[in-house]
MOPAC internal coordinates of N, CA, C and O (Angstrom, degrees):
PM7 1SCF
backbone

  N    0.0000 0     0.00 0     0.00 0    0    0    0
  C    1.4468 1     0.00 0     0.00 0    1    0    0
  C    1.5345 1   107.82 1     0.00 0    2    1    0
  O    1.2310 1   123.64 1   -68.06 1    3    2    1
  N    1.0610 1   110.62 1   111.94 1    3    2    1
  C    1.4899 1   116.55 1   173.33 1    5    3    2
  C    1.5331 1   107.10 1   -55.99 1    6    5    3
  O    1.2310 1   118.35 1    -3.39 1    7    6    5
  N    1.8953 1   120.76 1   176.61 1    7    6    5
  C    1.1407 1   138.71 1   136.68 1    9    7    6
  C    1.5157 1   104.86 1   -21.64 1   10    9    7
  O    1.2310 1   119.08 1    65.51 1   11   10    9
  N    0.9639 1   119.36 1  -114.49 1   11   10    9
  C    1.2376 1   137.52 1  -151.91 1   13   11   10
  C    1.5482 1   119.38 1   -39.50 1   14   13   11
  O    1.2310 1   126.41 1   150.19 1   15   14   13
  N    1.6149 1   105.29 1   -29.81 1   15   14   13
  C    1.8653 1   103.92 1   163.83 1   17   15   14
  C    1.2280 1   107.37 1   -58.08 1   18   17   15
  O    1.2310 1   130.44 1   121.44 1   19   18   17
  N    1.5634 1    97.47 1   -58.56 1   19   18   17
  C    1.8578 1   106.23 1  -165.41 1   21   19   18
  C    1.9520 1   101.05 1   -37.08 1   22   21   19
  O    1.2310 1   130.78 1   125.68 1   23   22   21
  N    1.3333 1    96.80 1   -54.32 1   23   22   21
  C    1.7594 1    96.98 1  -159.23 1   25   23   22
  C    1.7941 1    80.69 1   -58.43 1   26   25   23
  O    1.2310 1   108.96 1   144.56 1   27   26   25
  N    0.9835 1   138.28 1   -35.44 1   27   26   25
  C    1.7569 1   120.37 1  -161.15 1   29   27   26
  C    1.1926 1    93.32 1   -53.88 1   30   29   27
  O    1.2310 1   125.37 1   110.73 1   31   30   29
  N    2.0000 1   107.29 1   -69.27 1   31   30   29
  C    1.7199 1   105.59 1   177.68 1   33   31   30
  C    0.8949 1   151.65 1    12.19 1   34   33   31
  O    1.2310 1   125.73 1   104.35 1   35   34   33
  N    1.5561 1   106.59 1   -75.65 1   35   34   33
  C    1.1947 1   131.86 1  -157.78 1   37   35   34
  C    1.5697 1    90.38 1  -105.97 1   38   37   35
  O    1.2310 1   120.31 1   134.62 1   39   38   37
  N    1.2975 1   117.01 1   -45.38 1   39   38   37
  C    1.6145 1    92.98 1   160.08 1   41   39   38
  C    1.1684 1   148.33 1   -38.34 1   42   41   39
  O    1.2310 1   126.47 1   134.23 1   43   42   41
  N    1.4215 1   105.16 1   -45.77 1   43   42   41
  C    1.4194 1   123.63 1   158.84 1   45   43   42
  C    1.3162 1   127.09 1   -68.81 1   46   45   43
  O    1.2310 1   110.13 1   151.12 1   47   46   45
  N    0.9134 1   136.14 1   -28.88 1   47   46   45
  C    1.6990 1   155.74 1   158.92 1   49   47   46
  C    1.7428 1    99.81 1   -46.23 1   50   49   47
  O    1.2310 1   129.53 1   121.73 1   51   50   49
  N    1.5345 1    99.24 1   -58.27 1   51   50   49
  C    1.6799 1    98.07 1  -159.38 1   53   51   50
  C    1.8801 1   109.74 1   -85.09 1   54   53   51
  O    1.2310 1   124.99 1   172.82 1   55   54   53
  N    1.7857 1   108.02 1    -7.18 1   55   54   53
  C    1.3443 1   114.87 1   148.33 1   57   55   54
  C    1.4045 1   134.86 1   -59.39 1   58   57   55
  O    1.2310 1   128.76 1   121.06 1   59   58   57
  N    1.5978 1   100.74 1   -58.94 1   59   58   57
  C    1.5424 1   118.48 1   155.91 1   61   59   58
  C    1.7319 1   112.03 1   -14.37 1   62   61   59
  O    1.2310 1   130.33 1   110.76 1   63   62   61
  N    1.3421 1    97.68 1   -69.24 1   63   62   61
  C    1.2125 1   105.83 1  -170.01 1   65   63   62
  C    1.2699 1   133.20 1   -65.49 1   66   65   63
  O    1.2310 1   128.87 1   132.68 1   67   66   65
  N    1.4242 1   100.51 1   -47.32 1   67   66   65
  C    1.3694 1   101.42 1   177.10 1   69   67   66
  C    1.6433 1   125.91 1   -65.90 1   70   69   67
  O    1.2310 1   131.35 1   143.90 1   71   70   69
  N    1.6471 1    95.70 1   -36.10 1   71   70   69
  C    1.4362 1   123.43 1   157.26 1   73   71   70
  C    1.4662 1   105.56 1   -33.02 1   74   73   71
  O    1.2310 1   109.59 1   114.68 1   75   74   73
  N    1.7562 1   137.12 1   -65.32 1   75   74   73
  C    1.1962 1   147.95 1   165.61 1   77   75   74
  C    1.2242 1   130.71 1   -58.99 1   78   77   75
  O    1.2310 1   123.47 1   179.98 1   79   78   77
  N    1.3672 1   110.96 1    -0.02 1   79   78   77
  C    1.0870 1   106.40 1   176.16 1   81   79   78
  C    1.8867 1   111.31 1  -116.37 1   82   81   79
  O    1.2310 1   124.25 1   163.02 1   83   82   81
  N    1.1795 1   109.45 1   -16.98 1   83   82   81
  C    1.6085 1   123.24 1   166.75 1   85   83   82
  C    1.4521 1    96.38 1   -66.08 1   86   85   83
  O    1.2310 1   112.44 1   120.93 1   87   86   85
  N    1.4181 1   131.88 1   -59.07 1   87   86   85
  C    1.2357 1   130.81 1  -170.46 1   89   87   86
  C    1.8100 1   101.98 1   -62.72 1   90   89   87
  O    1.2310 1   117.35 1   145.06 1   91   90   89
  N    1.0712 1   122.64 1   -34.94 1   91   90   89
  C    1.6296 1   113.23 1  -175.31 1   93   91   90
  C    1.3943 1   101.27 1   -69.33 1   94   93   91
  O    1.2310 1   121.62 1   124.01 1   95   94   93
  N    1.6106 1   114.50 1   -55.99 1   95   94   93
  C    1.8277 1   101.05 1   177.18 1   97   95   94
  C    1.3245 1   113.34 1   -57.88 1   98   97   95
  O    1.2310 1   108.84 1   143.29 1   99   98   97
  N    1.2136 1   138.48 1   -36.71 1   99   98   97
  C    1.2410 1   137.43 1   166.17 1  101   99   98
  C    1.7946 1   133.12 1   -39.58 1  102  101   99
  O    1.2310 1   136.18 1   138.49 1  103  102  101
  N    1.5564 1    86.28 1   -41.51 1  103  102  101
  C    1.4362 1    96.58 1   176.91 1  105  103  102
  C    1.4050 1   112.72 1   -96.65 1  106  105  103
  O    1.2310 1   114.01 1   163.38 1  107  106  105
  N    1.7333 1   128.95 1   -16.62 1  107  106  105
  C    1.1035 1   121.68 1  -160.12 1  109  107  106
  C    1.8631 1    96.33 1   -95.54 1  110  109  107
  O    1.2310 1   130.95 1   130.46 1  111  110  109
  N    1.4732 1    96.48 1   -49.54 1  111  110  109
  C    1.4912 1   113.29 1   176.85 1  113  111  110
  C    1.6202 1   112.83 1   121.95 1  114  113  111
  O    1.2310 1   131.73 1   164.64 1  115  114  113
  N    1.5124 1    94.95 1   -15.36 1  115  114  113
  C    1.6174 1   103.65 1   169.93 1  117  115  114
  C    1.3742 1   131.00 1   -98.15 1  118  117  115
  O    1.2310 1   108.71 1    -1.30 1  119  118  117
  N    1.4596 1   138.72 1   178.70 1  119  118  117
  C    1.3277 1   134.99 1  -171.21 1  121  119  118
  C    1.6075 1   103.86 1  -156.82 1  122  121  119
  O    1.2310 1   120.11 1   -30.25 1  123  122  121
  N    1.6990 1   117.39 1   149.75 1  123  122  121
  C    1.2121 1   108.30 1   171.89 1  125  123  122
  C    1.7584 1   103.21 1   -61.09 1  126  125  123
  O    1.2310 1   124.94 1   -23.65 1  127  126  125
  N    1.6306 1   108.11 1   156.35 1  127  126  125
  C    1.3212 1   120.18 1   156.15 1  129  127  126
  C    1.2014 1   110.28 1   -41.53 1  130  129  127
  O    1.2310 1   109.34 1   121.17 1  131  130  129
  N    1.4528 1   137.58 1   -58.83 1  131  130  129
  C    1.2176 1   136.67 1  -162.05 1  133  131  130
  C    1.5722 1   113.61 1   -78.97 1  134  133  131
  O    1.2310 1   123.43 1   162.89 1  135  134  133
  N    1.1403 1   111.03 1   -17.11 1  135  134  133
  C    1.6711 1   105.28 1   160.17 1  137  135  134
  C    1.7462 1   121.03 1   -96.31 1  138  137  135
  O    1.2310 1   127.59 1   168.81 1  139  138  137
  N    1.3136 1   103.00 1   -11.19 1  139  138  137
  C    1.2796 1   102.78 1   169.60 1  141  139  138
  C    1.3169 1   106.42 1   -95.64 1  142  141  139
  O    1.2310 1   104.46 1  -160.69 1  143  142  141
  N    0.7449 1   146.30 1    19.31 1  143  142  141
  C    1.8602 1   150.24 1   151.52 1  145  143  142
  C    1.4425 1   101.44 1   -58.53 1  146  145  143
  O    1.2310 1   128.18 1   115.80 1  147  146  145
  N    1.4495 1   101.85 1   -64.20 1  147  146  145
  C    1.6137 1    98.84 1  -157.33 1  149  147  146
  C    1.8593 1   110.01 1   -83.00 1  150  149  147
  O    1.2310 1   120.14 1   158.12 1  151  150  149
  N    1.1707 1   117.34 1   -21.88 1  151  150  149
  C    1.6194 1   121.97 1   162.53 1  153  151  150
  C    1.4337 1   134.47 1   -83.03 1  154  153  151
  O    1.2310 1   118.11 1   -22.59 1  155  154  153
  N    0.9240 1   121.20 1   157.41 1  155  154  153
  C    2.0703 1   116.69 1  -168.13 1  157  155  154
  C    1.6514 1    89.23 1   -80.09 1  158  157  155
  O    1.2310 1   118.51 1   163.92 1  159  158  157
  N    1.0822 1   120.44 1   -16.08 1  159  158  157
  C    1.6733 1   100.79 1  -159.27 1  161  159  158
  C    2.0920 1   104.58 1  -178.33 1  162  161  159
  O    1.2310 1   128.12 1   -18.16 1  163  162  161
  N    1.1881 1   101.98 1   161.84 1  163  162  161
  C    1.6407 1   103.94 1  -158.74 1  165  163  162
  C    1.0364 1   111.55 1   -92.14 1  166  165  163
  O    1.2310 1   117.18 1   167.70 1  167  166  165
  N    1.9732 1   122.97 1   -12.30 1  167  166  165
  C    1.4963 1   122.04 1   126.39 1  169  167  166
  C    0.8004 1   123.27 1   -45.95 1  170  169  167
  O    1.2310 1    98.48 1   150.96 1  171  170  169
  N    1.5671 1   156.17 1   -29.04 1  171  170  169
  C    1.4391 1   155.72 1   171.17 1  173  171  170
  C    1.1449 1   114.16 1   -61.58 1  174  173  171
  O    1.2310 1   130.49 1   134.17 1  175  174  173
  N    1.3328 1    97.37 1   -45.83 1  175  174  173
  C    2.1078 1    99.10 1  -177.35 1  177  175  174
  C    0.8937 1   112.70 1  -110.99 1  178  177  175
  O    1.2310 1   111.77 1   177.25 1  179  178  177
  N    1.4918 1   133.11 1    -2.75 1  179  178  177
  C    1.6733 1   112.84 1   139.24 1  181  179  178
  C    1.4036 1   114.66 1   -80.62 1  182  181  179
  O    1.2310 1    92.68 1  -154.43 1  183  182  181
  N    0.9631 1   164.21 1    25.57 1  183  182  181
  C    1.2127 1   161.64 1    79.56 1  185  183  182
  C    1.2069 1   146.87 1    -7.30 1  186  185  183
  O    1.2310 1   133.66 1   124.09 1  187  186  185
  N    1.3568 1    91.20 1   -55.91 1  187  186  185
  C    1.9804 1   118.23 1   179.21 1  189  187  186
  C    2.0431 1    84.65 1   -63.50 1  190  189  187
  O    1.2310 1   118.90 1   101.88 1  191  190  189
  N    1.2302 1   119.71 1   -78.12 1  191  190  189
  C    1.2428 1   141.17 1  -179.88 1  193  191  190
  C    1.6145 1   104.30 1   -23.44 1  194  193  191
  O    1.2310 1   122.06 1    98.53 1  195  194  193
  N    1.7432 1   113.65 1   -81.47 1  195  194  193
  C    1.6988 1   108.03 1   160.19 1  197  195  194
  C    1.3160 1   115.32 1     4.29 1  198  197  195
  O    1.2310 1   132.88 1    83.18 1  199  198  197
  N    1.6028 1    92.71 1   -96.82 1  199  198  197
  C    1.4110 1   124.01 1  -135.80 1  201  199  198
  C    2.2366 1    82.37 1   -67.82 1  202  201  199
  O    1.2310 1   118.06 1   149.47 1  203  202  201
  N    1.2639 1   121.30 1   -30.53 1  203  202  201
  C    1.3521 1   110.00 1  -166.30 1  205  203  202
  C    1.3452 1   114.08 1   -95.65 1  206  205  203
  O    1.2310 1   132.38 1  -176.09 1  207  206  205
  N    1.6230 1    93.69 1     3.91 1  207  206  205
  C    2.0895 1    86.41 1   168.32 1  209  207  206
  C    1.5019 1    86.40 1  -123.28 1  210  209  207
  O    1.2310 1   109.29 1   165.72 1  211  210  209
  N    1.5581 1   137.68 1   -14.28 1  211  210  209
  C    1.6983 1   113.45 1   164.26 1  213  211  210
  C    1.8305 1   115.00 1   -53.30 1  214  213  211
  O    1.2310 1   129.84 1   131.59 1  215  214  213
  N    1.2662 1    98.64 1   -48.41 1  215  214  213
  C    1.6199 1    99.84 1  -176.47 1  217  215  214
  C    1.9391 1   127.16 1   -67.66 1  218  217  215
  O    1.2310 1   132.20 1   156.24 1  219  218  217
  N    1.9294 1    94.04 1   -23.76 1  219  218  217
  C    1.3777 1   100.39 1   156.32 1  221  219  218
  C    1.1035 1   113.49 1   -64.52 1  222  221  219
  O    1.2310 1   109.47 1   115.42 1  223  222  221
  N    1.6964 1   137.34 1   -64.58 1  223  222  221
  C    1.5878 1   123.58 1  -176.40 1  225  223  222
  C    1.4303 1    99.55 1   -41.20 1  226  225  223
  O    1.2310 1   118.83 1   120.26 1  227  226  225
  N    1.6721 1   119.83 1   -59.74 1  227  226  225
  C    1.6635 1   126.02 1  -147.95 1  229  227  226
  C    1.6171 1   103.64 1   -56.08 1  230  229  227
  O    1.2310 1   112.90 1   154.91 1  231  230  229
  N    1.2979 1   131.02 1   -25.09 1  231  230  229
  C    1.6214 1   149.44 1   143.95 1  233  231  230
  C    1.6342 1   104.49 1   -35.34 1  234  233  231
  O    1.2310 1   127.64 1    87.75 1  235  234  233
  N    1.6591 1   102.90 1   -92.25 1  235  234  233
  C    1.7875 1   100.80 1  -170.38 1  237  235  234
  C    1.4873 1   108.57 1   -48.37 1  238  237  235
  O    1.2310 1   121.42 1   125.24 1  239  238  237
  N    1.1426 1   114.89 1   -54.76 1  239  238  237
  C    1.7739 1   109.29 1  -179.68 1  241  239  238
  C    1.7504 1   111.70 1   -40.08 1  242  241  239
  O    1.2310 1   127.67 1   120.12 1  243  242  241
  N    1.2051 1   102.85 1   -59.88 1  243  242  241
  C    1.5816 1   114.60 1   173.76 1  245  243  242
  C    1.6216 1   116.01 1   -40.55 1  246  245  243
  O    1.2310 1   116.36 1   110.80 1  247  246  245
  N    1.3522 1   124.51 1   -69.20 1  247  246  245
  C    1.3573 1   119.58 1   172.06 1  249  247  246
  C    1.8070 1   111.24 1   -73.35 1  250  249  247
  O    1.2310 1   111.75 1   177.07 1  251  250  249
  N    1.4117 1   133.16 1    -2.93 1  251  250  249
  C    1.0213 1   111.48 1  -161.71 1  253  251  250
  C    1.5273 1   112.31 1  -103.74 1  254  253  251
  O    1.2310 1   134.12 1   141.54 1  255  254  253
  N    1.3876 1    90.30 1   -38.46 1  255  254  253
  C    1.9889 1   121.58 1   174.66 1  257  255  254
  C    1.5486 1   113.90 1   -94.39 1  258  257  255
  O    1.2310 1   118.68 1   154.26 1  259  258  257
  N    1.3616 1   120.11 1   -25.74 1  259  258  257
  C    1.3819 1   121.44 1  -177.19 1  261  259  258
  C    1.3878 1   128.28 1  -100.30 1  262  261  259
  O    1.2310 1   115.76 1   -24.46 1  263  262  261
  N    1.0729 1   125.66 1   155.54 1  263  262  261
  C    1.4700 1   131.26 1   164.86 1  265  263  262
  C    1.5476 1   123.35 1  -108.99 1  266  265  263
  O    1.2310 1   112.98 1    -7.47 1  267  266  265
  N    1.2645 1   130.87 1   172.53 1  267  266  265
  C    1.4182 1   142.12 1   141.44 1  269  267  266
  C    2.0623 1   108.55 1    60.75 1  270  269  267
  O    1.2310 1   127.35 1    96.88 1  271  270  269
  N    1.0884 1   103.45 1   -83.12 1  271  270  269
  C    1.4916 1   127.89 1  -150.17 1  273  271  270
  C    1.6443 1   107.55 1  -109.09 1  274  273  271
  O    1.2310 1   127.91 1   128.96 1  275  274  273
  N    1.6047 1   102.38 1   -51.04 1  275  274  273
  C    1.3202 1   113.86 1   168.54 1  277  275  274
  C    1.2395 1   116.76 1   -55.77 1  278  277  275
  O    1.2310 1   124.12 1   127.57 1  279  278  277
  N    1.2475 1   109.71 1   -52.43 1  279  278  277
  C    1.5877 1   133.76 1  -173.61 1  281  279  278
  C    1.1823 1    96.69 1   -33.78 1  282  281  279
  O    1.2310 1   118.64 1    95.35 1  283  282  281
  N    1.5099 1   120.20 1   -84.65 1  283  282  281
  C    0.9791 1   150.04 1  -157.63 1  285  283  282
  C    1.5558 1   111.82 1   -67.96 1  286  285  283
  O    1.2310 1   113.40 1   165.80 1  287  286  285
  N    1.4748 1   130.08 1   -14.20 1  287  286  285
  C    1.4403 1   144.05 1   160.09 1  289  287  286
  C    1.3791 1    94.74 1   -60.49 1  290  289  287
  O    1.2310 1   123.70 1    96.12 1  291  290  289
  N    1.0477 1   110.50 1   -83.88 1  291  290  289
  C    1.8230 1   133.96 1  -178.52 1  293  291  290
  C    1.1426 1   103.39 1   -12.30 1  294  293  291
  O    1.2310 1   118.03 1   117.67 1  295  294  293
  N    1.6715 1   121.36 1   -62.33 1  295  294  293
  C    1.1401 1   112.53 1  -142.37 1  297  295  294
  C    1.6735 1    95.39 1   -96.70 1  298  297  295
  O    1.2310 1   113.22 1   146.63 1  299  298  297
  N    1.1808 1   130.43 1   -33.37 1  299  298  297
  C    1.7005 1   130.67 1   138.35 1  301  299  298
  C    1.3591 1   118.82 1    -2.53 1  302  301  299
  O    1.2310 1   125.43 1   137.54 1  303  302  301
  N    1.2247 1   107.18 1   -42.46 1  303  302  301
  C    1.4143 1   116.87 1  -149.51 1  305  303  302
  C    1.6385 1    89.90 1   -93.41 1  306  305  303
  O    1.2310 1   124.99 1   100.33 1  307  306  305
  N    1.2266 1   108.03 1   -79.67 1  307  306  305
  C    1.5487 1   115.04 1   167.41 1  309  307  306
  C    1.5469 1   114.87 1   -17.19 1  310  309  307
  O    1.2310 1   122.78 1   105.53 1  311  310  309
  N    1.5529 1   112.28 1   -74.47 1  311  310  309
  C    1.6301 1   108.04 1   164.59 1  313  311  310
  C    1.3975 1   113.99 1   -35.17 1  314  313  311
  O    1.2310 1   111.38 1   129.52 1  315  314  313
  N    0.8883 1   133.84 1   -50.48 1  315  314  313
  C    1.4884 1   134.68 1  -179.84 1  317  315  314
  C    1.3054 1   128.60 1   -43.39 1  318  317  315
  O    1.2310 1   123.90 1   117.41 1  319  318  317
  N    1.5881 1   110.13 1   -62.59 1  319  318  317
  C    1.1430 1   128.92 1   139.87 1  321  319  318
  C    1.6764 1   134.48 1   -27.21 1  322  321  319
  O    1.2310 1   120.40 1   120.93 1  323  322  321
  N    1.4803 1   116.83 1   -59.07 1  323  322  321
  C    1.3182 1   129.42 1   168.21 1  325  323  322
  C    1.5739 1    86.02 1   -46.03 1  326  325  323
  O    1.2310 1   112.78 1    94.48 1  327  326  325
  N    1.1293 1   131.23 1   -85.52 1  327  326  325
  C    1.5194 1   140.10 1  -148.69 1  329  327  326
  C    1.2281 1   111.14 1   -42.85 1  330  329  327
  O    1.2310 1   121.27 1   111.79 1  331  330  329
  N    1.5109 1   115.17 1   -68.21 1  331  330  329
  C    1.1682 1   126.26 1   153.64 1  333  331  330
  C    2.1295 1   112.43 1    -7.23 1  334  333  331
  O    1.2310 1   125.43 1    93.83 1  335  334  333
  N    1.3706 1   107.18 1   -86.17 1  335  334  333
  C    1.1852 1   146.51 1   163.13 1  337  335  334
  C    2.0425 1   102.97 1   -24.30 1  338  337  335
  O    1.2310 1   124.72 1   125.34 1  339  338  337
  N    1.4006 1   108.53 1   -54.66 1  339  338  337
  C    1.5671 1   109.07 1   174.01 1  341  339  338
  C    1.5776 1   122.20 1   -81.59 1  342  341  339
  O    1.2310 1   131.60 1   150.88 1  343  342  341
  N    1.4709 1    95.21 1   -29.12 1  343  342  341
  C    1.5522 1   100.08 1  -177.37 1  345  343  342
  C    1.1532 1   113.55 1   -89.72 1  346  345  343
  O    1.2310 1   113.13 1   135.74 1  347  346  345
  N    1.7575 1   130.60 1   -44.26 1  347  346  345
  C    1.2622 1   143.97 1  -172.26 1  349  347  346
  C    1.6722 1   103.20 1   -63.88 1  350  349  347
  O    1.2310 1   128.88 1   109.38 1  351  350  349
  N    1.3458 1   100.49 1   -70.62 1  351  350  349
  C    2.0333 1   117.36 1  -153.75 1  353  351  350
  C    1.5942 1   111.18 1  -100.25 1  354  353  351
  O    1.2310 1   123.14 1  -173.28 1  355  354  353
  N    0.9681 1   111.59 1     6.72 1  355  354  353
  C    1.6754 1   141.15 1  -157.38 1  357  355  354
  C    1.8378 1    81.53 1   -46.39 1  358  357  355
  O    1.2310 1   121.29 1   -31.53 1  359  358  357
  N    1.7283 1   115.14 1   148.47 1  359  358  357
  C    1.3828 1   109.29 1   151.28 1  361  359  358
  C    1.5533 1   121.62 1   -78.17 1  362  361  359
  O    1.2310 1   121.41 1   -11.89 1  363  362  361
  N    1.3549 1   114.91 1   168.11 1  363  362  361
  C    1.3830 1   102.28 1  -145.84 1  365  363  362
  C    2.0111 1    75.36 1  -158.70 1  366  365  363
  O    1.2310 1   133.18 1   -71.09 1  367  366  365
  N    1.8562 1    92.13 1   108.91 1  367  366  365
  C    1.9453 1    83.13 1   176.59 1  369  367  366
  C    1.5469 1   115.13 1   -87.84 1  370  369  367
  O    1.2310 1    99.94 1   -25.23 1  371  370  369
  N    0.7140 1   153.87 1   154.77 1  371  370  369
  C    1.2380 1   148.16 1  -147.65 1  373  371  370
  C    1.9663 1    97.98 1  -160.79 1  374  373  371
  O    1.2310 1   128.63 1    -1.53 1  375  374  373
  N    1.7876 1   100.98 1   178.47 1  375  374  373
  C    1.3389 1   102.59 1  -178.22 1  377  375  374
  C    1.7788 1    98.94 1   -60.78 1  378  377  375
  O    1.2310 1   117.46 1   -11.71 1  379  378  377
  N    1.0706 1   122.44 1   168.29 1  379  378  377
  C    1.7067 1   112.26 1   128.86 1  381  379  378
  C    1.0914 1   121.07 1   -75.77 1  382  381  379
  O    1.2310 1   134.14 1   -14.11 1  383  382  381
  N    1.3129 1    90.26 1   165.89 1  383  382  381
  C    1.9316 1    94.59 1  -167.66 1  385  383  382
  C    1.5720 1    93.42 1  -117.02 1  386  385  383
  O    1.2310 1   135.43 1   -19.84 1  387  386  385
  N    1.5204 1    87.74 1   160.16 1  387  386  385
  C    1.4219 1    98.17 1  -176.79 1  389  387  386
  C    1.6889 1   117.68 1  -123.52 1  390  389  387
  O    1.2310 1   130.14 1   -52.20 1  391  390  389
  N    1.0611 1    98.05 1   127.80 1  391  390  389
  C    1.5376 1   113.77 1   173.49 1  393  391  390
  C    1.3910 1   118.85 1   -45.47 1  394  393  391
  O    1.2310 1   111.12 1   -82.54 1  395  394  393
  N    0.9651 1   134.32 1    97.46 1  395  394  393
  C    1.3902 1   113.22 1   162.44 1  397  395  394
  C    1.2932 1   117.40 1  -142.29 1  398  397  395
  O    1.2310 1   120.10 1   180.00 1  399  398  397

């Protein structure tokens, strides 16, 4: 395996995941503390997460399986997504809040 698979790999691996892990807060309804710090809400950061490991696979798939036209759809698409992903669900630091 050359360079350049490996980096697909593990690209794709670390999409996978993050990809799986937006869908678990999503489906469960909860989030670690430490990612809910930096988002208003656990729709936000399962979301942000989604949409930013769908467009990582939608990347490796794109250069790995595609050519020419596709390629270049794919990876459109992904940007899209990211954007989506920075502008929409973006973390957002805020005061802490206080218990009382």
């Amino acid at each position: 395996m050359d360079l350049g698979a490996a980096t697909l790999a593990i690209g794709g691996a670390i999409g996978l995941a993050l990809a799986l892990f937006g869908v678990k807060m999503l489906v469960s309804g909860r989030a670690p503390a430490s990612t809910l710090r930096n988002f208003p809400g656990v729709r936000a950061a399962a979301l942000y997460h989604l949409l930013f490991g769908a467009a990582l696979l939608l990347m490796v798939v794109g250069q790995a399986l595609m050519a020419g036209t596709a390629s270049t759809v794919t990876t459109a698409v992904a940007i899209v997504l990211v954007a989506v992903a920075l502008i929409r669900y973006r973390p957002r630091r805020g005061r802490p809040r206080e218990d009382a």
